[in-house]
MIVEX-37185 format. One record per residue (C-alpha): z, x, y. Coordinates in nm, 3 decimals. Example, Ala and Ser with C-alpha at 12.3 -4.5 7.8 and 13.67 -1.06 7.14 Angstrom:
MIVEX-37185
KOLKOL  0.780  1.230  -0.450 .
KOLKOL  0.714  1.367  -0.106 .
//
This chain:
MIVEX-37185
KOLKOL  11.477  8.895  8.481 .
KOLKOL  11.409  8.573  8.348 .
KOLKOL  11.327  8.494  7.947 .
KOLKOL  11.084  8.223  7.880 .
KOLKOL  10.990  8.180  7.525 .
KOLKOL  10.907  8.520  7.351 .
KOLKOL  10.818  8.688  7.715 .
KOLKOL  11.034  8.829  7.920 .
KOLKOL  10.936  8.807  8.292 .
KOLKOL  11.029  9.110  8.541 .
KOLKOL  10.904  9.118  8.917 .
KOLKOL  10.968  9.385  9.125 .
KOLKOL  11.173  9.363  9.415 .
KOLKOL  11.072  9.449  9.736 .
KOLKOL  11.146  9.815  9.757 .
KOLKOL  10.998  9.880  9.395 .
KOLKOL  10.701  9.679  9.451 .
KOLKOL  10.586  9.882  9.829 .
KOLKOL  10.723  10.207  9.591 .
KOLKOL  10.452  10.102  9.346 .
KOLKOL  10.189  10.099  9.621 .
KOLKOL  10.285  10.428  9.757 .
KOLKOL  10.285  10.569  9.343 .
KOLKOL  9.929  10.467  9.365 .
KOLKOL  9.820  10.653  9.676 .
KOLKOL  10.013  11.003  9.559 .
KOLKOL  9.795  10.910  9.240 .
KOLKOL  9.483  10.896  9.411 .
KOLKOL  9.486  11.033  9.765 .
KOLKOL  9.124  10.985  9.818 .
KOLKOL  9.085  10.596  9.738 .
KOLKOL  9.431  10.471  9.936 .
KOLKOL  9.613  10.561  10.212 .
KOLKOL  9.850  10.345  10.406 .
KOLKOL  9.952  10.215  10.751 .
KOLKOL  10.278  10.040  10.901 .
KOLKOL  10.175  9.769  11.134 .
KOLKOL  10.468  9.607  11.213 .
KOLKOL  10.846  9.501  11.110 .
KOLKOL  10.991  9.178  10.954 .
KOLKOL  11.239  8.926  11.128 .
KOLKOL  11.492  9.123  10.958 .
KOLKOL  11.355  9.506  11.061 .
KOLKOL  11.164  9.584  10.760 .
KOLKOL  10.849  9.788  10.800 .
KOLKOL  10.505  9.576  10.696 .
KOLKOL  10.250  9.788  10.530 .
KOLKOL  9.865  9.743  10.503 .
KOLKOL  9.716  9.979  10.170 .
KOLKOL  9.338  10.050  10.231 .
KOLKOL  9.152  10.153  9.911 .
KOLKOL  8.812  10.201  9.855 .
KOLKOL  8.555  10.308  10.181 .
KOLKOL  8.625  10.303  10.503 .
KOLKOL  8.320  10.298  10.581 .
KOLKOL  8.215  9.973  10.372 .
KOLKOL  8.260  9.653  10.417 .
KOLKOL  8.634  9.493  10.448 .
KOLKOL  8.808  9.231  10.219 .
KOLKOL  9.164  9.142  10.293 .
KOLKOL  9.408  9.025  10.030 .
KOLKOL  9.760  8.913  10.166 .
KOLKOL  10.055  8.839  9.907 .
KOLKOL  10.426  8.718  9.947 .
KOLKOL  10.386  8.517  10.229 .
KOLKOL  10.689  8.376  10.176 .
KOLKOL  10.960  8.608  9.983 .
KOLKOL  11.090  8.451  9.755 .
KOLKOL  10.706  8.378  9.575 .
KOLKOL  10.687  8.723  9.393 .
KOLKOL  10.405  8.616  9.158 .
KOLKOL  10.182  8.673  9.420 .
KOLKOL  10.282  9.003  9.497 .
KOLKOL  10.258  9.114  9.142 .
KOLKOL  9.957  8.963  9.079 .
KOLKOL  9.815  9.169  9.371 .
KOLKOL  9.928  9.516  9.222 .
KOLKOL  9.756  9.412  8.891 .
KOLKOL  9.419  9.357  9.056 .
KOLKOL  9.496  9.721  9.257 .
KOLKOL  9.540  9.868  8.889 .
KOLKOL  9.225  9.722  8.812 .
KOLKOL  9.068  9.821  9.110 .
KOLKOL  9.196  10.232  9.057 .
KOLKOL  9.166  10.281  8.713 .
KOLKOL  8.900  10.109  8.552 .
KOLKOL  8.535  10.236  8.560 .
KOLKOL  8.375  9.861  8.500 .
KOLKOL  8.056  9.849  8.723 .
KOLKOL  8.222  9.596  8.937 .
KOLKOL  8.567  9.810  8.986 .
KOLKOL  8.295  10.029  9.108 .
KOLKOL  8.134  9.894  9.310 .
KOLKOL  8.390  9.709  9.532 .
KOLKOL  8.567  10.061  9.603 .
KOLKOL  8.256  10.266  9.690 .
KOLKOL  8.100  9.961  9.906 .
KOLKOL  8.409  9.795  10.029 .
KOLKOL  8.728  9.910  10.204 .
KOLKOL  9.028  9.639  10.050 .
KOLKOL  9.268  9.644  10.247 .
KOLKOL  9.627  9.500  10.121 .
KOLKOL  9.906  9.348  10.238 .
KOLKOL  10.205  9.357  9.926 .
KOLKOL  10.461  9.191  10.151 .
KOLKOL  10.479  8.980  10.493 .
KOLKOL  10.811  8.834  10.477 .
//
């Protein structure tokens, strides 16, 4: 945790952040499920989330490329939270014509 100013800035590390992802699909098992494609240089599991259609149109989003640039990463989970839980036409839209599929964490 790192204070700047009157904020307070907290990322999550990499457990909490993929723990966040998989909060999401117990919280709405119909718009994301989730698939392990592979393992880091150091054995960790890589996940891809898929929310929204399957049947629609694909958009990929990639974050943490490199992992020690978290801002990325959180970033990501914000526009997911956007994505799930508002009702704003375009919220809409992307998840009943699109399938986003998204990568938290490469490295």
């Amino acid at each position: 945790m790192k204070e700047e100013g009157a904020f307070i800035i907290s990322y999550h590390s990499q457990g909490q952040l993929i723990e966040e992802y998989f909060s999401r699909e117990g919280s709405f098992p119909s718009l994301v499920s989730h698939e392990a494609f592979g393992k880091t240089t150091l054995g960790k599991e890589m996940y891809v989330f898929k929310i929204g259609n399957p049947s629609g149109g694909r958009i990929l989003i990639d974050a943490c490329i490199h992992g020690d640039e978290r801002v990325a990463a959180e970033i990501l989970l914000l526009y997911v939270d956007w994505l799930l839980n508002q009702r704003e036409p375009v919220a809409t839209r992307i998840l009943e014509g699109c399938q986003t599929l998204v990568i938290p964490i490469i490295n």
